[in-house]
N, C-alpha and C positions, 0 to 999 in steps of 0.2 A: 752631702754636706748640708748642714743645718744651722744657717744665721738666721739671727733675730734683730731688728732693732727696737730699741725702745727710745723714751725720753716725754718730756714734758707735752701736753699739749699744744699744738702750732711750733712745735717742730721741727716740721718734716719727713715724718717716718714715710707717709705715702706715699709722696713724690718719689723719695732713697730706694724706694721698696721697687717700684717698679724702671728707675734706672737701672738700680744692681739687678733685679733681672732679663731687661734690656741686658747687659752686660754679657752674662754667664752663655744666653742666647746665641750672642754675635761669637761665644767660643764653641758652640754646638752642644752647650749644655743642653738637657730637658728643667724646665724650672718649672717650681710649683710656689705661687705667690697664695699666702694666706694670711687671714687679719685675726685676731685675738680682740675680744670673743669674734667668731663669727663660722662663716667659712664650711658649715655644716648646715645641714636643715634646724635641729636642735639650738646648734649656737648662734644662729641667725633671731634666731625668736631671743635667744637668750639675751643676745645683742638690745634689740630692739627693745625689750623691758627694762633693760640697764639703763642706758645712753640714751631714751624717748619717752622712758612711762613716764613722764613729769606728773601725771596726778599721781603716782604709787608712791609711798613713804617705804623707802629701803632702807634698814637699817644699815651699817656697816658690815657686820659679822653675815645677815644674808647677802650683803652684795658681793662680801669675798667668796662665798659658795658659790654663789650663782657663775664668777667668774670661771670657777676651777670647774664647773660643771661642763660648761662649754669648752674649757681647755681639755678639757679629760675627751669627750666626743670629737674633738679637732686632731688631737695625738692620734685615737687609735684610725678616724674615720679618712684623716686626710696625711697627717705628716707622717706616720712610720710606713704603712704600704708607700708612701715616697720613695721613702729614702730605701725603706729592702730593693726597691725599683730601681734605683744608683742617680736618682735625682736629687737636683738641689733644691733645698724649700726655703722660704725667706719667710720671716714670719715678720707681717705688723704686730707688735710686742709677744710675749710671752711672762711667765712665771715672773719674772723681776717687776715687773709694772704691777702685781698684785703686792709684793713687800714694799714697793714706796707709797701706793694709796692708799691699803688699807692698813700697812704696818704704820713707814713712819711719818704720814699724813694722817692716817685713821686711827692708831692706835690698838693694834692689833699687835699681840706679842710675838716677833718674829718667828720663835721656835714653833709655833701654831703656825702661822704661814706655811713652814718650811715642812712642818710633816702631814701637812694636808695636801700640798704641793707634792711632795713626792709621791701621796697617791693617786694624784690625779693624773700625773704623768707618769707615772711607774719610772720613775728615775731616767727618763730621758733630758739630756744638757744639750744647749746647742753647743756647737764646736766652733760659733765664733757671736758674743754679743756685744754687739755695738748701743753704745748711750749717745744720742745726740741729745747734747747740751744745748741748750737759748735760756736766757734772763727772761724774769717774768715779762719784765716792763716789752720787752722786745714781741714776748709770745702773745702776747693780749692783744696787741697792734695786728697781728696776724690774725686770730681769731674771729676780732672783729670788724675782721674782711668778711667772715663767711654771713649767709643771709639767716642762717640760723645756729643754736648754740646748745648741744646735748647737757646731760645733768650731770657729768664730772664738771664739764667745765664751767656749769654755773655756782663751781662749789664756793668759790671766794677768793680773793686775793691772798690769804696766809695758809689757805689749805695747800694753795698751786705752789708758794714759796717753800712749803715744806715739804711738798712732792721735786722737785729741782733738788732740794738738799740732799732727800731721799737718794735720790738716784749719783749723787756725788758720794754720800757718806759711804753707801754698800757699796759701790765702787770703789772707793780708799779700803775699803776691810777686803774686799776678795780683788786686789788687781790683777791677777792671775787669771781670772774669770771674764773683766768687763773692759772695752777701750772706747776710750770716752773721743767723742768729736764735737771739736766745735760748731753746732750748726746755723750762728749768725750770719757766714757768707754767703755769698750769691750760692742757688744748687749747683750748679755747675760746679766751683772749689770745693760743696761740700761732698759732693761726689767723686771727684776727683782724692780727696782724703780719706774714702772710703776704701777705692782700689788703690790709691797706695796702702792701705792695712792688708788686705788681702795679695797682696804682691808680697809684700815682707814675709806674711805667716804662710804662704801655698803656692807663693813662686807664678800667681796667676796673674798675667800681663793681658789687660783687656784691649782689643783694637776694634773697631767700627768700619762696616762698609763703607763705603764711601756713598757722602749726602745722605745719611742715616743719622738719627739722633734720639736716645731713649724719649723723648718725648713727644718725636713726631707721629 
């Protein structure tokens, strides 16, 4: 099985990430957690010039390559021997988070996204992607909790408002595709709305040792 979550920055994909797979674990799953870019020796670097080169001027159109570069070495190097393995993989974002920043944040024509996209995945979908939602106003407060601040997120106040839309708008056009969650409440509810999505679509009922807790 291959879920992905995406959503705005401050969030919560990383904390989601590693409760759902706490989660899968306490069922005897094998889980393989991986972050988009990253998660590769290749995409690690690729990572780190995206999200740190602050002196590097990246254009839009090279920062969408660079992204699918590293997604492309993350598909073949770490999530498909996954899954032919019969493991579950949870990705911090995927392909959709390149259509909201660089498409309807950056200005990049979707249909270019989507066939560059497809080569860099070879048509690989996850079979369950999750959007967690939070208002700008909510996610800055979050952010700037942290001690420091990568170059997506230094991008602006109306870039991050049209990356939120982004990720509502393509989610209204394919619902079929994406289930959106609220992620203003405490982690705890928003985890909790997580396995209930997965209990609905694969009948998977998560229970915990006892005195166990995804974040201990």
């Amino acid at each position: 099985m291959f879920i992905t979550l995406d959503g705005g920055d401050g969030c919560g994909k990383s904390t989601q990430q590693k409760r759902l797979g706490f989660c899968f674990q306490s069922q005897g799953y094998e889980v393989v957690l991986c972050r988009d870019p990253g998660s590769t020796t290749l995409g690690n670097e690729i990572r780190r010039i995206l999200l740190h080169g602050h002196e590097l001027r990246i254009d839009n159109k090279t920062e969408m390559l660079l992204f699918m570069a590293a997604r492309s070495q993350m598909v073949e190097e770490v999530i498909r021997p996954a899954l032919n393995a019969g493991k579950v993989v949870i990705s911090d974002r995927f392909l959709l988070s390149n259509y909201v920043y660089q498409g309807y944040a950056g200005g990049i024509p979707l249909n270019i996204l989507e066939t560059v996209g497809r080569i860099a995945v070879e048509g690989l979908t996850p079979d369950l992607a999750i959007i967690l939602d939070i208002p700008y106003e909510i996610a800055v407060k979050r952010i700037g909790n942290r001690n420091t601040s990568d170059r997506m997120e230094q991008k602006g106040e109306e870039y991050h408002r049209q990356v939120r839309n982004g990720f509502l708008q393509h989610a209204a056009i394919h619902p079929d595709r994406y289930v959106i969650i609220d992620a203003v409440p405490p982690p705890d509810e928003v985890e909790k709305s997580i396995r209930n999505v997965i209990y609905e679509r694969y009948g998977i009922a998560f229970s915990f040792p006892s005195g166990k807790h995804a974040d201990s």
